[in-house]
C-alpha positions as CSV (number, residue, x, y, z in Angstrom):
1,X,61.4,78.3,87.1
2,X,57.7,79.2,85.5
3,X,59.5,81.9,83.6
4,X,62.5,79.7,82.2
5,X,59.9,76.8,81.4
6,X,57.6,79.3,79.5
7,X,61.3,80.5,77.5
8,X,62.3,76.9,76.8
9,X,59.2,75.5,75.2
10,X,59.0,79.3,72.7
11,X,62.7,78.7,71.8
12,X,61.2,75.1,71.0
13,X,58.4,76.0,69.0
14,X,60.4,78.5,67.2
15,X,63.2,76.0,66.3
16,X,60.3,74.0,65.2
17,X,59.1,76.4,62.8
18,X,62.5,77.7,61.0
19,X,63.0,73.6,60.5
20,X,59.7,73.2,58.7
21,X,60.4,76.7,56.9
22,X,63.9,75.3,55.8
23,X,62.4,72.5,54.9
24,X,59.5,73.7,52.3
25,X,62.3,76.5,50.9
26,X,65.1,73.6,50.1
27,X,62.4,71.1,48.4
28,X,60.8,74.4,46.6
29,X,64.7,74.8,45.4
30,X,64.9,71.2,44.6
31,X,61.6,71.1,42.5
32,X,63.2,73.9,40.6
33,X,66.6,72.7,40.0
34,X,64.6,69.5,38.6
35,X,62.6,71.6,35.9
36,X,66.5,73.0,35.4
37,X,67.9,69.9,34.3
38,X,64.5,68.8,32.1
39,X,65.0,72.2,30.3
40,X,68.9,71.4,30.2
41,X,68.5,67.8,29.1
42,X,66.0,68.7,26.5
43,X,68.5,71.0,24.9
44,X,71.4,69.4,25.1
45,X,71.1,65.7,24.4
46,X,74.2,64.9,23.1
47,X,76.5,65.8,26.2
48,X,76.3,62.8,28.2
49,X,78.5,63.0,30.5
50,X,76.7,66.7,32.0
51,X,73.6,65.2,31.6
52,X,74.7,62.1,33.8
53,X,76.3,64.7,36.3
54,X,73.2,66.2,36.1
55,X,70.9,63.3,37.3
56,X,73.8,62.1,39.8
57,X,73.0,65.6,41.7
58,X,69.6,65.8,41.7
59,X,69.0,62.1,43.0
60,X,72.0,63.1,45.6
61,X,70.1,66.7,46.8
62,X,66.4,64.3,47.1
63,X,68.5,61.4,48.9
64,X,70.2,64.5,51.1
65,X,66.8,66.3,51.4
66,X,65.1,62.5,52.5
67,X,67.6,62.3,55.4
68,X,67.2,66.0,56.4
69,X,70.3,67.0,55.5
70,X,69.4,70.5,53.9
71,X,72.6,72.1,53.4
72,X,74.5,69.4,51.2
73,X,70.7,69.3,49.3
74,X,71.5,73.0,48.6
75,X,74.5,72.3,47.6
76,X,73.2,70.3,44.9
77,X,71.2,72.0,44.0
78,X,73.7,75.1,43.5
79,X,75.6,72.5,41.6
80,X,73.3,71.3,39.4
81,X,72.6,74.7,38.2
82,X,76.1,75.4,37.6
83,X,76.2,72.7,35.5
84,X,73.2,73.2,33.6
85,X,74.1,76.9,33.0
86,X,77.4,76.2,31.9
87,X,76.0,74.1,29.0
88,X,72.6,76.4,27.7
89,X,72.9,77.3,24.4
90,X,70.9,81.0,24.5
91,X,71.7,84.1,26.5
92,X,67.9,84.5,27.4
93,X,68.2,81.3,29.6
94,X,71.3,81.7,30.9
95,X,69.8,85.3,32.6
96,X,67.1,83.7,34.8
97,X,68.3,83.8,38.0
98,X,67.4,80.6,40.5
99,X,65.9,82.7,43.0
100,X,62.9,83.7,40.0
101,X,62.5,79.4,39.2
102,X,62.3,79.2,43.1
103,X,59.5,81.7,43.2
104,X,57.6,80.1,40.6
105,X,57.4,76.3,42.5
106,X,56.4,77.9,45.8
107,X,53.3,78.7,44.1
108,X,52.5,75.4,43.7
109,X,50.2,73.6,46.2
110,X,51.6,73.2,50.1
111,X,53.4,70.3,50.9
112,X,52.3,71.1,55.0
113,X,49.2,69.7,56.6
114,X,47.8,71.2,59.6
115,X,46.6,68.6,62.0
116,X,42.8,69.1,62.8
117,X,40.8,67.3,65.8
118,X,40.1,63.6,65.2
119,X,43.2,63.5,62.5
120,X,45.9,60.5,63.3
121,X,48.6,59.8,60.7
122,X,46.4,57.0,58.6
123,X,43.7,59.3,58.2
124,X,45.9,62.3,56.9
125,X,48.0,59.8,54.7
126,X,44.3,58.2,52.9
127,X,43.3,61.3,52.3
128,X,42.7,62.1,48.7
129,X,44.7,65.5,48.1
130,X,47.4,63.8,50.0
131,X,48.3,59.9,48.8
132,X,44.9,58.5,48.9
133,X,46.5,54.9,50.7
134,X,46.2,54.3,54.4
135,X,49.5,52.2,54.6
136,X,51.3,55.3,53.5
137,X,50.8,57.2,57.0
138,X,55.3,55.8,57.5
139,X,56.4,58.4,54.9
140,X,54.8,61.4,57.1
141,X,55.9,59.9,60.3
142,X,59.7,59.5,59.0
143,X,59.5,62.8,57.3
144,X,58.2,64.5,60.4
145,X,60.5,63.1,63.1
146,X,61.7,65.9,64.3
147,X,57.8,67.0,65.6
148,X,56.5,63.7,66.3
149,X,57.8,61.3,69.1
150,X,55.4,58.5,68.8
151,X,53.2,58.0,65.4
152,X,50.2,57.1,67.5
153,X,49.9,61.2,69.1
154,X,49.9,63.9,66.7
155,X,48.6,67.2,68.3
156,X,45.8,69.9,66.9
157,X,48.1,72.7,64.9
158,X,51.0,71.0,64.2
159,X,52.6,71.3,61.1
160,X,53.3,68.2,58.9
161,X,55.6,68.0,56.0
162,X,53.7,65.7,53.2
163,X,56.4,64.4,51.5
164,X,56.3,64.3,47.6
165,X,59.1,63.0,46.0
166,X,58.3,59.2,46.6
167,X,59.7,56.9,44.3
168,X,57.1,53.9,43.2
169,X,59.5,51.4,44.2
170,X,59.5,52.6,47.7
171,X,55.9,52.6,48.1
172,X,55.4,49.0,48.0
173,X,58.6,48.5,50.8
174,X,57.2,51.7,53.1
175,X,53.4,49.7,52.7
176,X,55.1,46.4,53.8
177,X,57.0,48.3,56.5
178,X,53.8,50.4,57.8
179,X,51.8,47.0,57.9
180,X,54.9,45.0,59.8
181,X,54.7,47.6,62.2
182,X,51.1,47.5,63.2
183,X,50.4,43.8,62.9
184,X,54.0,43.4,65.6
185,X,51.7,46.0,68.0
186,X,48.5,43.8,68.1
């Protein structure tokens, strides 16, 4: 039974860690698709119709990437690129392959934060490298469901996904929702 508990709670941890994994690859694919369709729009403003396509996608893949739905995010992103190569004007462009853009936006700073002692989801979220507002700490819980149970116990080591892609018209709704929540537990 030792031996079977010991098995159940690796398979765990390591289910844990190909979801966050998944998770940093498909955004890093998402950032790039987005610099895609900049380049793309730039140089092609007068097809409006692929440029609307265009934007349709990419706000799809985030909305599918917010819900944790990573495949159909890939998808669109795989779409969005056929789209935008399909419409580039130069043959130097049209070469770079979407593996090389993806490359280039992992080296951008990490969008994981490693829980320390003392840490709780407020302080993490008014930290200054990650959103520098307390009421903020309801986009890390919701983007981290799958590791925490209960925002109130986070654990040393964990891995949390910061997400970036926040839209300033859903700060001031997540602030409202983070403050409804504490204020209904006191």
């Amino acid at each position: 039974a030792k031996n079977t508990i010991r098995l159940a709670k690796k398979a765990r941890e390591l289910s844990v860690e190909h979801i966050s994994s998944l998770k940093s690859r498909v955004f890093g694919e998402i950032v790039a698709a987005e610099k895609i369709c900049k380049h793309f729009i730039k140089h092609n403003k007068k097809e409006f119709t692929k440029i609307q396509q265009v934007r349709e996608k990419l706000n799809s893949a985030y909305e599918a990437f917010d819900r944790e739905d990573y495949m159909i995010a890939r998808e669109k992103v795989f779409e969005i690129v056929t789209i935008c190569r399909s419409g580039m004007p130069s043959k130097k462009t049209s070469k770079v392959k979407i593996k090389d853009k993806v490359k280039i936006c992992n080296k951008k700073p990490t969008v994981f934060y490693k829980v320390k002692k003392g840490d709780c989801l407020i302080n993490i979220a008014k930290d200054k490298k990650i959103f520098d507002d307390p009421w903020l700490w309801l986009l890390i819980y919701k983007a981290n469901r799958d590791q925490i149970r209960n925002p109130h116990y986070i654990y040393v080591g964990q891995k949390l996904f910061i997400p970036r892609n926040v839209q300033p018209a859903d700060i001031s709704s997540i602030r409202r929702e983070a403050k409804s929540l504490i204020k209904n537990q006191q």
